[in-house]
N, C-alpha and C positions, 0 to 999 in steps of 0.2 A: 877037565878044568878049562874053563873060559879065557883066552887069551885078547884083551881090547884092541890091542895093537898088532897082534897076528889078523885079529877079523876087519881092523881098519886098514891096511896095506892090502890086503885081496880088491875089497871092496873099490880103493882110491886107483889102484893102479890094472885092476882087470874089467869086472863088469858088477856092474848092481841094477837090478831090473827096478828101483826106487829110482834111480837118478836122470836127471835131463839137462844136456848139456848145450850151454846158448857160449856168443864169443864174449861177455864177459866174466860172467860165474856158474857155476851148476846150481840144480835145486832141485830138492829132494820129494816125491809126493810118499811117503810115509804116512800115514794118518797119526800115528804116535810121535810124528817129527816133531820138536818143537817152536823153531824158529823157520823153518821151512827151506833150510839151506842146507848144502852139501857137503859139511864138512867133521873131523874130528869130535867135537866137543857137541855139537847137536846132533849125530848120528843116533839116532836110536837101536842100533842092531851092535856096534861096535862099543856102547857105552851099557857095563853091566851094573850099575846104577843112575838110575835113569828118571826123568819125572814130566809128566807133564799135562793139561787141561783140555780138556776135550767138551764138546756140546752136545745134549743128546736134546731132544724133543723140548727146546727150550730152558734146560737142567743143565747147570756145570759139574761137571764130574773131575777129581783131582785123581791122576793113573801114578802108579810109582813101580818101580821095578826095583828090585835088587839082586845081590849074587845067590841070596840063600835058596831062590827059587829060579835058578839058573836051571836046573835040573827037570822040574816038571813048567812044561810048556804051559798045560792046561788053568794053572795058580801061579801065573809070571807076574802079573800085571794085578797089581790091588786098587779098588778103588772106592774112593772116599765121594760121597756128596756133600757140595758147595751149599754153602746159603745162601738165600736170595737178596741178604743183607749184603750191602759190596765191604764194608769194613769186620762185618764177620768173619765174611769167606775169605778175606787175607790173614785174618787171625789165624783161621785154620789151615792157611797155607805156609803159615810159621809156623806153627805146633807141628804138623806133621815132617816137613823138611825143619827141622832144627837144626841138625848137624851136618845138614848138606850142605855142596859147595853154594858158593852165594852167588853166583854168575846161574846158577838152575833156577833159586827161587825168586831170583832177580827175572829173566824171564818167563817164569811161571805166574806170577804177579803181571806182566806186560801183557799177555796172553788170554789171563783169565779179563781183563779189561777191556781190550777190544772186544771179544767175546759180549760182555756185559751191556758194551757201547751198540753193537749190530742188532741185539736181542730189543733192546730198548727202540731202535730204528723202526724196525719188523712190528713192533705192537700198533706202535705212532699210525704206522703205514694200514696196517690191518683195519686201524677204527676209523681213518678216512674212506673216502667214498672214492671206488675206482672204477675206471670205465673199464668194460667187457668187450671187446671186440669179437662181434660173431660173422662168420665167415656166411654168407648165403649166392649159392650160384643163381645165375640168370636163367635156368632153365626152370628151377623152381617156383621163381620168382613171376616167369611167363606164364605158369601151367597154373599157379595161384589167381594171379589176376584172370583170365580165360574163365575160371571155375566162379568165380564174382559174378562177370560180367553174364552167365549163363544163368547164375541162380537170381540174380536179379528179374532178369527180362523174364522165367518162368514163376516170381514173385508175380510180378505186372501183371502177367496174360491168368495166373489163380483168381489175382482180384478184381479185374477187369470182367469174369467169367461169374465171378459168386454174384456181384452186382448186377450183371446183365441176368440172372438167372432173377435175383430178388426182385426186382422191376417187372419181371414178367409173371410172376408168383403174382405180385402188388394188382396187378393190371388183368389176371384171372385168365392168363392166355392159354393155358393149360388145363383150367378150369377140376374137371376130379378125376383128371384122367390117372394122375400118381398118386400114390398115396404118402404124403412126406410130411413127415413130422413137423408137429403145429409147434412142439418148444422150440425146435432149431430156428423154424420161422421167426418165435417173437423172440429169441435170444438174439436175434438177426437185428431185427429190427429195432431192438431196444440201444445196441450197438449203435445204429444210425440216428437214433436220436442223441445220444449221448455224444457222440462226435458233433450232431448238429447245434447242439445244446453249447457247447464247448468252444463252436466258431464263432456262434450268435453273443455269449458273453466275452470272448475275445475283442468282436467289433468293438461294442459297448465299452469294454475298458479302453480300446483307443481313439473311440470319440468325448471321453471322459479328458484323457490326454492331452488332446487336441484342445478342449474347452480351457484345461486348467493352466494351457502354453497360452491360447489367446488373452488371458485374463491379466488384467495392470500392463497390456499393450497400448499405447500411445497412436493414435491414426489420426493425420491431419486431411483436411476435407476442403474442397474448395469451393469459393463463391459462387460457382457459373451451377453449384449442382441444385442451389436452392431455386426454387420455382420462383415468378411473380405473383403467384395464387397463398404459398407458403406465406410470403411478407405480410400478404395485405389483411391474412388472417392472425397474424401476430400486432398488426396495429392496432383492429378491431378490437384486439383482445384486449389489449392497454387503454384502449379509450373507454372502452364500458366499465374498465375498473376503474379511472377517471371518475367518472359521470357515476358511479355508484357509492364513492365517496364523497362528495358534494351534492346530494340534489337541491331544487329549490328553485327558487326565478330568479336568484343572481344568475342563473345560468345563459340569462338572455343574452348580457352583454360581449359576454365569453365567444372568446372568436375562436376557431378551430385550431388547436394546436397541432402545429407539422410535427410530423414524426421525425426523431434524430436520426442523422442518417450516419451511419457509418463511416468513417472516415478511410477516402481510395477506394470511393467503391459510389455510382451514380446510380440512383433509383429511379423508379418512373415517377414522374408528377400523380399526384391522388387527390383531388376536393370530396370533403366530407362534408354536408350539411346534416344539422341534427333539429331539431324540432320537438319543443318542449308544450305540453299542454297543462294550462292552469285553470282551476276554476275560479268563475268570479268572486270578487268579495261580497257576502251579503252582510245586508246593513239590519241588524236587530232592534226597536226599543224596549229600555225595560219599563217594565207597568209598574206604575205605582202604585 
């Protein structure tokens, strides 16, 4: 028969490989502990009804012990699963402890809540984005770049080599000395048009660019750049519009109009003469 208070006086007063003792209180690593301290009332080994919430793969599970199953070790511990409802699984934590003391389902209740609270934490955590720290030594890191910089340069000297070979195919320096295949030739070659094809409409889109940047740009221009040839063919041109609006022999009296000149700005002196030719008047009679 089970004695609580024989197996709690060994326990408190010799040795217990559960307990750890600091200078202010002990505390008990049990996993069936409840409260996680080391004493009478929360001892799980010295208390032969017992209860208490344990977590398994994210599932609360409610443990309970009594004296009837003192006897076989292997069916000590019953266990009830919690639901994931929190006001259920207290329900079910009253139905099952009814007649237990109320300091048990009082922290059985406290326990299964924190529980509930960490669980919730953990998920939160899970569906954020966490950084991964990966460890990588400098010597890998050396032997990587090395292996780059080698595949590179024999990148270079392949295609350096296939073009110097195609240029001299192009130019018949070899003439029929090998016998090499005429598709790899124009497969070759149809590549270099196609990359050339590709550079040549690249230009063209950025002289396009270029045009559609210059376009509703504003450039002012200065006096000194127009010629004295420029001017005098722009007056010429206003006078014969002149004179092509009016002809006739008013035009005799018609002194030369000076051209307007510009204001801030002196032009050369210019005389114009013009010279208009008229035919006589003839004199008709009529016959009667």
């Amino acid at each position: 028969m089970q004695h609580d208070d024989v197996i709690w006086d060994i326990i408190n007063n010799t040795f217990c490989s559960y307990k750890i003792k600091t200078k202010t209180q002990n505390f008990c690593r049990n996993e069936y502990n409840l409260t996680g301290m080391c004493n009478k009332s929360s001892c799980p080994i010295a208390n032969s009804q017992y209860a208490t919430v344990r977590e398994e793969k994210g599932v609360c599970y409610l443990y309970m012990k009594t004296i009837e199953r003192a006897a076989f070790p292997a069916r000590m511990w019953e266990k009830v699963k919690l639901s994931k409802n929190y006001e259920r699984a207290l329900q079910q934590i009253d139905e099952n402890l009814i007649y237990w003391d109320r300091w048990l389902i009082h922290k059985s209740k406290q326990r299964f809540t924190k529980i509930t609270q960490y669980l919730v934490r953990m998920r939160k955590l899970t569906l954020k984005r966490q950084k991964k720290l990966v460890p990588l030594s400098r010597k890998v890191e050396k032997r990587e770049k090395r292996r780059e910089e080698k595949a590179l340069v024999a990148a270079q000297l392949d295609n350096a080599i296939e073009k110097e070979l195609l240029e001299r195919l192009k130019s018949g320096t070899y003439g029929d000395i090998y016998n090499f295949p005429v598709h790899a030739f124009d497969k070759a070659m149809e590549e270099q048009e196609i990359e050339s094809e590709s550079e040549s409409e690249e230009e063209k889109e950025v002289e396009l660019e270029r045009e559609d940047e210059t376009e509703g740009q504003i450039e002012y221009v200065a006096d000194e750049d127009f010629d004295e040839s420029d001017l005098s063919d722009m007056e010429d041109m206003q006078f014969d519009s002149d004179d092509s609006e009016k002809p006739g022999p008013s035009n005799k009296n018609q002194k030369p109009s000076k051209s307007r000149q510009t204001p801030g700005r002196k032009r050369a002196h210019i005389e114009i003469e013009y010279e208009h030719e008229t035919e006589p008047n003839v004199k008709t009679k009529l016959k009667t």
